[in-house]
C-alpha positions in Angstrom: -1.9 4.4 35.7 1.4 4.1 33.5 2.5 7.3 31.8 4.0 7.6 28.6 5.3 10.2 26.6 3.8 10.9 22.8 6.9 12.7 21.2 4.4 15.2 20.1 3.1 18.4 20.1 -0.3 17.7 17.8 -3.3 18.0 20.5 -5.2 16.7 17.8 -2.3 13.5 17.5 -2.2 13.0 21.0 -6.7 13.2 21.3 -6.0 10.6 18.2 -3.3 8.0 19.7 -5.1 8.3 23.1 -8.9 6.8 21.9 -7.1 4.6 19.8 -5.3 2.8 22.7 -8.2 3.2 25.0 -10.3 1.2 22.7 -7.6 -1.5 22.0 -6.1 -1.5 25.7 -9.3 -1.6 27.6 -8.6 -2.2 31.3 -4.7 -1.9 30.9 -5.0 2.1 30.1 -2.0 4.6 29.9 -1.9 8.3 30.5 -0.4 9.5 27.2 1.6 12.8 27.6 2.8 15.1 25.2 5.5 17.1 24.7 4.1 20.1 26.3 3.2 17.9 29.8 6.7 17.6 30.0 10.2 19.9 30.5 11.4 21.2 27.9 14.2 19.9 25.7 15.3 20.7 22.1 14.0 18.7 19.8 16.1 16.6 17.2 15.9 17.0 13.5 14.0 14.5 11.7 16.7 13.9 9.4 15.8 9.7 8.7 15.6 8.9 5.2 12.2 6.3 6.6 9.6 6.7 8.8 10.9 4.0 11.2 14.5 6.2 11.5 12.2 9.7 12.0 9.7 7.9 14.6 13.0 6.1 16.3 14.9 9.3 16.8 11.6 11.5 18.5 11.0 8.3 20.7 14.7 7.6 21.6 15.2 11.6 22.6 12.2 11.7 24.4 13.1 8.6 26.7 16.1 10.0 27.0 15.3 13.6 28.0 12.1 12.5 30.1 12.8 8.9 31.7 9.4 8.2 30.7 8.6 4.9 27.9 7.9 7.0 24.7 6.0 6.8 21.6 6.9 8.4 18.4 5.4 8.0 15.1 6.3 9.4 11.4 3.3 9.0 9.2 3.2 10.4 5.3 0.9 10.0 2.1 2.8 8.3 -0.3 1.5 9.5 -3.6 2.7 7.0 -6.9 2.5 9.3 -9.1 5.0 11.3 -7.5 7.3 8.2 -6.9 6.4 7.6 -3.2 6.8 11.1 -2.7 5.7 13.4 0.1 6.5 10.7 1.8 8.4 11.5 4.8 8.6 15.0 3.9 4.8 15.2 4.3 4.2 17.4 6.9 6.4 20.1 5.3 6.3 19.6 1.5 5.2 22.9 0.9 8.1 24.4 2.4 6.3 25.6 5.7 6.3 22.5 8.4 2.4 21.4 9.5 0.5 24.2 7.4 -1.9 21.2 6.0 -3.7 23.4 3.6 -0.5 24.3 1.7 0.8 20.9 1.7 -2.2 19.3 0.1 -2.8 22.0 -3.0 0.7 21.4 -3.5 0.6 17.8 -4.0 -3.0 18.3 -5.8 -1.4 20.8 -8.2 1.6 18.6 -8.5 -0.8 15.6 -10.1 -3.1 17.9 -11.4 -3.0 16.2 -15.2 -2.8 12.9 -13.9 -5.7 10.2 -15.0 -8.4 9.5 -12.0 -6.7 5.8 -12.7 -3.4 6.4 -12.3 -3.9 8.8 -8.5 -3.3 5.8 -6.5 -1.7 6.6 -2.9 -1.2 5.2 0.6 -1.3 6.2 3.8 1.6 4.8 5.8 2.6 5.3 9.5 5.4 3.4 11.6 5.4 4.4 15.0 8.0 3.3 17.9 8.2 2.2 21.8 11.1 3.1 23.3 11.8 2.4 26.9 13.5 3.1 29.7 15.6 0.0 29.6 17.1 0.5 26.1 14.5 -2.2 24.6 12.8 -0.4 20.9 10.1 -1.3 19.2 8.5 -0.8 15.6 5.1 -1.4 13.9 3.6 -0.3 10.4 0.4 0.5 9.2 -1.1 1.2 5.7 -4.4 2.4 4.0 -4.3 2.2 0.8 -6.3 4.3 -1.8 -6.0 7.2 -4.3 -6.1 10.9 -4.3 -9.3 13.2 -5.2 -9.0 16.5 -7.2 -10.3 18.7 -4.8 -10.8 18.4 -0.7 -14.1 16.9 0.7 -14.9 17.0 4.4 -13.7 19.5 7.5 -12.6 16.1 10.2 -9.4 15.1 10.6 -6.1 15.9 9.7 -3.2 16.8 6.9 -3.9 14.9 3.8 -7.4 13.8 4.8 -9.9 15.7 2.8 -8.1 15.0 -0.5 -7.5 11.3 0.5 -10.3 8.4 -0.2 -9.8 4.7 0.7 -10.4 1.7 -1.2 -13.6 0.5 -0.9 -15.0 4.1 0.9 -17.2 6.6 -0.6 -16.2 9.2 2.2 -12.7 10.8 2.6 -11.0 10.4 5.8 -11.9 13.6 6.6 -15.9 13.1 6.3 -15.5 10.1 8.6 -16.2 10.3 12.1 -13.2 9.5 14.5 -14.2 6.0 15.3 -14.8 5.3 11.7 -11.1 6.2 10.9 -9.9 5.2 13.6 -11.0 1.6 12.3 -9.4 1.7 8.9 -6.5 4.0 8.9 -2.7 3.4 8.6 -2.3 5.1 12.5 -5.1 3.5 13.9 -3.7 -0.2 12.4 -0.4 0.7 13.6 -1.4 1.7 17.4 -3.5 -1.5 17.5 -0.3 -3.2 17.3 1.2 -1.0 19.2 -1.6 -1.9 21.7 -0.6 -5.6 21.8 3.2 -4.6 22.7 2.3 -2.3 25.7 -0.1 -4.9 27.2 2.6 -7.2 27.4 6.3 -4.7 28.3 4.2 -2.5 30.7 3.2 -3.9 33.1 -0.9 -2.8 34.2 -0.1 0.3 37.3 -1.2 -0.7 40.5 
């Protein structure tokens, strides 16, 4: 079985990325790594101004530092009302990097007197391959929707309990995993990510 590196330290990422791309790959499965599977190494800054550049500099590093083909991704909530904004800043907008309660009241109390119309937001993810061989690789995903007042549901991740599709009546986080998993921006994105490895890594013997 191939193995490849997830540029990550989210368990609950890497559980995430890895039933994704079981589902989509079938019989042409990877072991996905993370970043504590590996040897240590400093991590780069995110300092990209997209989340292509952010998910391009985790995935180049970590090819770099491990040999292995790597997959990074840099995923936000866009929010309208706040012009795009966390963006790719999500993960630390209240100051303190991956504490998911903070960074959701803070963008809640941030739109607080905004309209119900006007709370339109997106989840977006771009996540890259990069391998061995120098060769890189980028695909997008998107789920589009709005943002709630107040959090609804204990599953998933980040922005989830404040964030509800178009078209849903639950939150991402009152889906179950394969439910999301069918509709959200990182599940869209590692289905096309799916395609790619199928066809530059070659099944393991």
């Amino acid at each position: 079985m191939n193995k490849v590196l997830l540029a990550t330290r989210n368990r609950k990422k890497l559980v995430e990325l890895q039933r994704i791309l079981d589902g989509a790959l079938g019989a042409h499965r990877i072991a996905l790594l993370g970043l504590d599977d590996v040897e240590q190494y400093a991590e780069l800054p995110e300092t990209g101004l997209t989340f292509g550049e952010n998910a391009l500099i985790k995935a180049r590093e970590g090819c770099r530092q491990s040999g292995l083909p790597t997959i990074a991704d840099d995923s936000g909530l866009a929010v309208d009302a706040l012009n795009g904004m966390p963006g790719v800043f999500s993960a630390r907008w209240s100051g303190q990097h991956g504490d998911d309660r903070a960074n959701l009241q803070l963008v809640l109390d941030q739109i607080g007197d905004v309209p119900d119309g006007q709370r339109a937001a997106s989840f977006v993810c771009t996540v890259a391959l990069v391998l061995p061989g120098g060769k890189e690789h980028l695909v997008d995903g998107r789920q589009s929707g709005r943002v709630l007042r107040a959090p609804r549901g204990d599953g998933g991740f980040g922005y989830d309990p404040i964030f509800l599709g178009d078209g849903q009546d639950r939150t991402n986080a009152e889906l179950t995993p394969a439910e999301k998993d069918a509709i959200s921006h990182r599940g869209k994105a590692l289905r096309e990510l799916a395609k790619l490895i199928a066809k530059v890594l070659p099944p393991a013997v």
